[in-house]
Structure formats: C-alpha cells, structure tokens
C-alpha positions, 0 to 999 in steps of 0.5 A: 467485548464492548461494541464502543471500545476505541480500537474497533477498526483494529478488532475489525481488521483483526477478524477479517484477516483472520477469517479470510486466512481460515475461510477464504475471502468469498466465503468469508461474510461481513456478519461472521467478520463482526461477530469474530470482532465482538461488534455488529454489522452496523459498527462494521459499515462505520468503519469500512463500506466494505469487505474489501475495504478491510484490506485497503484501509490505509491507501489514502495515509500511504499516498499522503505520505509518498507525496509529502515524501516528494514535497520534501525532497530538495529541490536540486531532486532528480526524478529518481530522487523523488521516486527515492524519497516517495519509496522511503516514505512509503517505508515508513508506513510498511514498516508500521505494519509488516505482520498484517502487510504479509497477510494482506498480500497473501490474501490479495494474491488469492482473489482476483476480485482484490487484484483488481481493487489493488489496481484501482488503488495503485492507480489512484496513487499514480495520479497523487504521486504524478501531481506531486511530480508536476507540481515540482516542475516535471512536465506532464508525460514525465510526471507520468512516466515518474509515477507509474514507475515509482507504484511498479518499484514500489509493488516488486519491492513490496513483494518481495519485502514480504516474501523476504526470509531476512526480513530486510527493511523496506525501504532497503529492498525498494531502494536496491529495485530502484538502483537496479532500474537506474542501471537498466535505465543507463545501460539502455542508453 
C-alpha cells in the first residue's frame, strides 16, 4: 500500500486496535503499528503525537458536537434539557462509530495509563460543556455541577451502550440514565 493513500489515519487506527487486541497496549509499539498499516513512523506522528492518541482521536469533534447540542436546545431548556440535548448529540457521533467504540473501551479498560487519559479528556470536555452552559445563563457552580453530570451520564450510558447485547442506540440508553437521574434527583427532594 501506498504511504499517501487518503485513508491513513483509518489504516493507522485500524492497526493499533488491532495490534492492542492481539498484543496488548504496552506491548504494542508505534513501529509495529505503521508497519501493520502499510506507512512509516514519520507518517504516524503526522497524524497522532501518540499511541495513545490513536484511542482519543475524535474527542475534540465530540466536545464540538455536545456544545453546539446545547447551543441548539431552545431557549426555554432546562439544565436537564441541555444535559438531554448535549447526550443526543453526542450519540450521534457514538453511533458513527460503534464497532471501534466497543474495542476502545475494551482496550481503555485494561491500561491505567489510558483511564487516566480518558479522564484528562472527560475533564477537558467538562470545562466545554460548562462554558457552553454559562454561556445560556447558568451561573457558574450550576454550570459546573451540569457538566460534571451530563460527562458521568455520558460515561455510565456509554458503558453500558457498548457492553449491551441489543445493541440499543445511544442516545436510548443515555436518555433512560438521564431519567433515572431526574428520578433520584426528585425523589431526593
């Protein structure tokens, strides 16, 4: 294959998971992953600073998507309802890539080094989402609190989105985590 076919970061992609399944993350190089793909380390680094990166690629089209989700939502929204529509949007990307969205997880579970990426990421997309928030006119503490819970909605529902045997959509499942929170939320008071 050629090294400057337009699909390489696929190919790239494609590789690693593969590799990271077979091998192992650790055990797993930034040689052996271009050399799987057909392309060199150099064309590696020009599409990902890193191993790691091969996992995160993305995070930054899923944060635009979740902010422009509550950009969207009317303004008569409550907090829920924008945590609601940040999670659709989100499931809209999720769904464009289920398949590699059940391998990542896999892989992410099994290396503490990438749950600690994952975290930094989830964070980064906190501080989006509650910006987004204050920019609808939440104060900032709710804000916060509204970000923090619409990534932890997110993260239960994506787990179990694709650990789910009936492959239900997304934005179902985060949308059932999202009521049963309101639920708790009400009963609590």
């Amino acid at each position: 294959m050629g090294r400057w076919q337009p699909d390489a970061r696929m190919r790239l992609q494609e590789a690693a998971l593969a590799l990271y399944s077979e091998r192992g993350y650790d055990e797993t190089t930034v040689a052996q992953i271009a050399e799987r793909a057909g392309l060199t380390k150099r064309t590696f680094f020009r599409y990902f600073a890193d191993k790691r990166e091969v996992l995160f690629w993305g995070a930054q089209f899923l944060e635009q998507r979740m902010v422009a989700g509550i950009d969207a939502a009317p303004a008569s929204a409550s907090v829920f309802g924008l945590i609601g529509a940040a999670l659709d949007a989100a499931a809209v990307q999720f769904e464009e890539v289920r398949e590699f969205a059940g391998q990542r997880y896999r892989i992410i579970s099994s290396s503490p080094e990438l749950q600690e990426r994952e975290l930094i990421k989830t964070a980064s997309l906190a501080t989006a989402i509650a910006s987004a928030m204050r920019k609808r006119g939440i104060g900032e503490t709710a804000a916060d609190l509204a970000a923090h819970t619409a990534t932890t909605v997110m993260h239960i529902a994506y787990t179990q989105w694709v650990e789910d045997a009936e492959q239900r959509p997304f934005e179902q499942i985060a949308r059932q985590a999202l009521g049963q929170l309101r639920e708790l939320v009400a009963a609590a008071e």
